[in-house]
C-alpha positions in Angstrom: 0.0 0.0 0.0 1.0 3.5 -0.7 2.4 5.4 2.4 3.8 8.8 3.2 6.9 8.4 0.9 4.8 6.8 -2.3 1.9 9.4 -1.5 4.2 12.6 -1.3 6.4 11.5 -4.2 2.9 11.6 -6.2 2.2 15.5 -4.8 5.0 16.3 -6.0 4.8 14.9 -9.8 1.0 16.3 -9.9 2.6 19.5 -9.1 4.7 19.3 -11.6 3.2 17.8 -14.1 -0.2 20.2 -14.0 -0.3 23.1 -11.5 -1.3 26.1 -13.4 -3.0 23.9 -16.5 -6.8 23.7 -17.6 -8.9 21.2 -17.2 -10.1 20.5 -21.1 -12.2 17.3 -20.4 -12.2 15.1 -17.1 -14.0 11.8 -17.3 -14.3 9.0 -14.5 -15.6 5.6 -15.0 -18.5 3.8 -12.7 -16.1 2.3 -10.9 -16.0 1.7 -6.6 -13.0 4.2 -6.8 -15.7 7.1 -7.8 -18.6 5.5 -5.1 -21.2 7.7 -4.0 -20.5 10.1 -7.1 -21.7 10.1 -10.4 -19.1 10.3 -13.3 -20.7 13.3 -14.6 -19.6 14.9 -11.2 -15.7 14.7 -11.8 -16.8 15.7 -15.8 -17.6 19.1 -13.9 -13.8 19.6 -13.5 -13.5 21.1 -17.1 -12.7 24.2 -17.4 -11.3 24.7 -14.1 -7.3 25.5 -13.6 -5.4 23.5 -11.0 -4.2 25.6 -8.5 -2.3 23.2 -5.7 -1.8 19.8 -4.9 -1.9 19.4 -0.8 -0.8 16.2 1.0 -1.8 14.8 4.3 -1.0 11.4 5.7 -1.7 9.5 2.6 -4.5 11.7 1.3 -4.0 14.1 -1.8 -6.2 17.2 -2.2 -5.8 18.5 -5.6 -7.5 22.4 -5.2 -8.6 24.2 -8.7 -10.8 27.4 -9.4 -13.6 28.4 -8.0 -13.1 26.6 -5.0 -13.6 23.0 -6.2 -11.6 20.3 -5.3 -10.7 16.4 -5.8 -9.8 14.4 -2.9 -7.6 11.2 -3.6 -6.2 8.4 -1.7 -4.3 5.9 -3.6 -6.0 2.4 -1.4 -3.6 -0.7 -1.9 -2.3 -0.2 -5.5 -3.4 3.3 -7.2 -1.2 5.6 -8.9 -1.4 9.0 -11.2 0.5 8.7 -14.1 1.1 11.2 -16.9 1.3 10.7 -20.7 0.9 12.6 -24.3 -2.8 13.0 -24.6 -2.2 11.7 -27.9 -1.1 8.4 -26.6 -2.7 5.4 -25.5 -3.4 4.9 -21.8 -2.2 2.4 -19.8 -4.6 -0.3 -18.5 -6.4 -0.2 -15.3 -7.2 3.9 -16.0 -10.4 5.0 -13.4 -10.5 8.6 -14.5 -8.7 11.0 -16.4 -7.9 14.7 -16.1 -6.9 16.0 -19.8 -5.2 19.2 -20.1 -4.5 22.5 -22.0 -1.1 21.2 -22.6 -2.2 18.4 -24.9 -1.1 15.9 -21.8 -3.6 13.6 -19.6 -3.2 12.7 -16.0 -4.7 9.2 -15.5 -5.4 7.8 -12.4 -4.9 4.2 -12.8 -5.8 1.6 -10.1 -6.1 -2.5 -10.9 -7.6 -3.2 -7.3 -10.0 -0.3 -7.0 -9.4 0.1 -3.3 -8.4 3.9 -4.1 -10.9 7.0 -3.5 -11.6 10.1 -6.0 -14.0 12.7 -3.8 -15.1 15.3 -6.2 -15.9 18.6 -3.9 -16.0 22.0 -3.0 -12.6 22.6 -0.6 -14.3 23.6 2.0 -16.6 20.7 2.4 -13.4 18.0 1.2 -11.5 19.2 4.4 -14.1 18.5 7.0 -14.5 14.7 6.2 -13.9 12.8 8.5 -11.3 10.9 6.4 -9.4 14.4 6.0 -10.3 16.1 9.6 -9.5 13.4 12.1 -6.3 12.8 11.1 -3.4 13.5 13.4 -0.1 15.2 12.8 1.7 14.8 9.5 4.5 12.4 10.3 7.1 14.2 8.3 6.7 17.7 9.2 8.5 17.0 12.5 7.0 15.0 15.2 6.4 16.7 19.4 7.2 14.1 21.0 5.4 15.3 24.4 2.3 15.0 22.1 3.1 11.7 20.8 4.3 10.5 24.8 0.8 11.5 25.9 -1.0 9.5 23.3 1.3 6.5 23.7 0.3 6.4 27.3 -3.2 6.2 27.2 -3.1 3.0 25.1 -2.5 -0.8 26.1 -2.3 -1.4 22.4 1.1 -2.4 21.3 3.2 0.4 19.6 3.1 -1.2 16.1 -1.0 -0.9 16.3 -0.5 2.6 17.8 1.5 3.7 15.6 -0.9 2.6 12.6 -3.8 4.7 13.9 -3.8 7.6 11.6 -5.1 9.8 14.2 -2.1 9.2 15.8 0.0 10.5 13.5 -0.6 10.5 9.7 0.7 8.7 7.0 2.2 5.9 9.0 1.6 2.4 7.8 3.0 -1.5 7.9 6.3 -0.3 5.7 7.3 2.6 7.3 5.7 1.3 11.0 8.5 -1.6 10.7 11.2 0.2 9.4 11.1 3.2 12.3 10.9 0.3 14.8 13.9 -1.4 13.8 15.7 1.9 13.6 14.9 2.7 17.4 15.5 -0.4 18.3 11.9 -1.3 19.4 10.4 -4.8 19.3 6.9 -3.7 17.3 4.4 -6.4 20.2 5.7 -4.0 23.2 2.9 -2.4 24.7 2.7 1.2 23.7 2.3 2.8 27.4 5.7 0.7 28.5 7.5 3.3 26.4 10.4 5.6 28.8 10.7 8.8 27.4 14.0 8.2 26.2 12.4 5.5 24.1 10.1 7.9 22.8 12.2 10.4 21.4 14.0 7.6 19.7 10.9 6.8 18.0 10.4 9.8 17.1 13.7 10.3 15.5 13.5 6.8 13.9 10.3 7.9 12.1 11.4 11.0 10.2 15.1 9.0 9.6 12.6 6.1 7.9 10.6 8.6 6.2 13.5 10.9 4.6 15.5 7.5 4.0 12.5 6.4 1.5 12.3 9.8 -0.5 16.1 10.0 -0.9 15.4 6.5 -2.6 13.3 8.3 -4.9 15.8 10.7 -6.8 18.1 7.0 -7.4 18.2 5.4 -10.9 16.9 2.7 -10.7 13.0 1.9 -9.2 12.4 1.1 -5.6 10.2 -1.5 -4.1 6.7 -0.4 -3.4 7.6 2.8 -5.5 7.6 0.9 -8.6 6.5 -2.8 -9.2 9.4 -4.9 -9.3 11.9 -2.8 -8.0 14.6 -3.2 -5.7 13.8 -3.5 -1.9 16.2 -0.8 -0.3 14.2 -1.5 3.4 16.1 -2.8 6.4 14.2 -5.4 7.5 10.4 -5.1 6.1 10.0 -8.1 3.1 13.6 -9.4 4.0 12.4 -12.7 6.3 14.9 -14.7 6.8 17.8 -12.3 5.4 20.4 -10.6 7.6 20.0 -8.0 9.9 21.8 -5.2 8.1 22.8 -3.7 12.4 24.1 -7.5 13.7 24.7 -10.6 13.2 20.9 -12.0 13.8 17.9 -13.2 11.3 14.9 -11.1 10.3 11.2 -12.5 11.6 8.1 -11.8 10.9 5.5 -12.0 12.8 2.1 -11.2 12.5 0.1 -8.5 13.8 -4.1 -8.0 14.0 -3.0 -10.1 10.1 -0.4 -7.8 9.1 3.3 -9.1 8.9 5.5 -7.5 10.7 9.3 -8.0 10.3 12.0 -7.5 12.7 15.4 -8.5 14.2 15.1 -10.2 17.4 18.4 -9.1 18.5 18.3 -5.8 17.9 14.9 -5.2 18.9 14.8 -7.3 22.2 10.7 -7.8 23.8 12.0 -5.9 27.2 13.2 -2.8 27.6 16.5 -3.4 27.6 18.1 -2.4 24.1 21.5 -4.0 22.7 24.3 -1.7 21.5 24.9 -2.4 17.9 26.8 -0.7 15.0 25.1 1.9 12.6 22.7 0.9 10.2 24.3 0.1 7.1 21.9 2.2 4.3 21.9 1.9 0.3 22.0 0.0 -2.7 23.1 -3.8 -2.0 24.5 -5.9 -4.8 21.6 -9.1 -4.8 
């Protein structure tokens, strides 16, 4: 699924690709994606110039003229792509923005567990799906905030650390990853945290966050950025590999029936935390 990294890296091509362009035709299919709208609705679009593409947690808000908006969320496997209007689209295409520039931005999603909300601004922001949603996880994270929250819970941090009210854009991927890199074992029960552990977290999150988008700017496609690509993660979908921090085995285990992966050894049940060497980041021959 799309998380903060993939969902950011897409604000930032929409931005580029059409801020400032005309909307000459927009067109949805009666798909699930569109539920609760008519296609006509997102047809309304023409005419209208993009003016900004806002992100929070995983949820895009694309703003045009006149106050009308388009909320996305990319579900398990959505995307926007961009191509020569002229050209054929890709398969799986749910709706389709064309512009003044004689380019179309398709929205392409085989498993149609995405979300287009066709809107006035206004109205997109207070839903609940944008509203309740908790800190943006990569705009820097207050950790008495995030200590206050952890606190109240008996959940265990991993499950915490999922809720999106929590903080935003958090999700299996990036949940692992930040635990590994604070050394954290993902089952330990979120109020057990010291405050000292905390602010690791916290620290481990934006490191796991900024490591992903560096990945982006590399040559060559990353896992869960582009099918098939390389998986540049520590430990998530690397069971049985090497712990890049020790000597130990990656596990996974699962988690209200997500996998969750981890090193034992360097992220021990208790509190008590092995000293290990820095995290060895970057492209691995395989």
């Amino acid at each position: 699924m799309p998380e903060l990294p993939e969902v950011e890296v897409a604000a930032r091509q929409l931005r580029a690709w059409c801020v400032g362009r005309r909307i000459v035709e927009a067109r949805a299919a009666r798909t699930r994606v569109i539920r609760g709208q008519q296609p006509r609705r997102l047809g309304e679009l023409a005419g209208h110039t993009l003016l900004d593409v806002e992100r929070a947690g995983k949820w895009l808000l694309l703003s045009f003229d006149g106050a009308e908006g388009l909320l996305s969320h990319l579900g398990m496997a959505g995307r926007w792509t961009h191509r020569a209007t002229a050209q054929a689209p890709a398969s799986h295409v749910r709706a389709t923005l064309v512009l003044d520039d004689a380019s179309s931005l398709d929205y392409r999603d085989p498993r149609m567990f995405g979300r287009l909300v066709r809107g006035q601004v206004d109205a997109l922001r207070g839903l609940p799906a944008w509203r309740t949603l908790g800190p943006d996880a990569l705009d820097g994270i207050d950790v008495d905030r995030l200590q206050r929250l952890l606190a109240r819970t008996r959940r265990s941090v991993k499950e915490a650390l999922m809720d999106q009210r929590v903080l935003a854009g958090l999700g299996n991927i990036y949940v692992a990853e930040a635990l590994h890199r604070g050394g954290l074992h993902p089952a330990r029960a979120a109020h057990s945290l010291s405050r000292g552990e905390v602010e690791r977290l916290a620290a481990a999150i934006g490191d796991a966050l900024r490591f992903a988008l560096s990945l982006e700017e590399g040559p060559q496609p990353v896992a869960h950025f582009e099918e098939r690509g390389d998986n540049e993660f520590l430990v998530y979908g690397h069971e049985g590999g090497p712990c890049r921090g020790c000597a130990g085995r990656i596990e996974r285990i699962v988690q209200g029936g997500r996998s969750t992966f981890l090193c034992p050894r360097c992220q021990p049940a208790g509190r008590a935390r092995r000293k290990r060497p820095a995290l060895r980041q970057g492209r691995q021959k395989r």
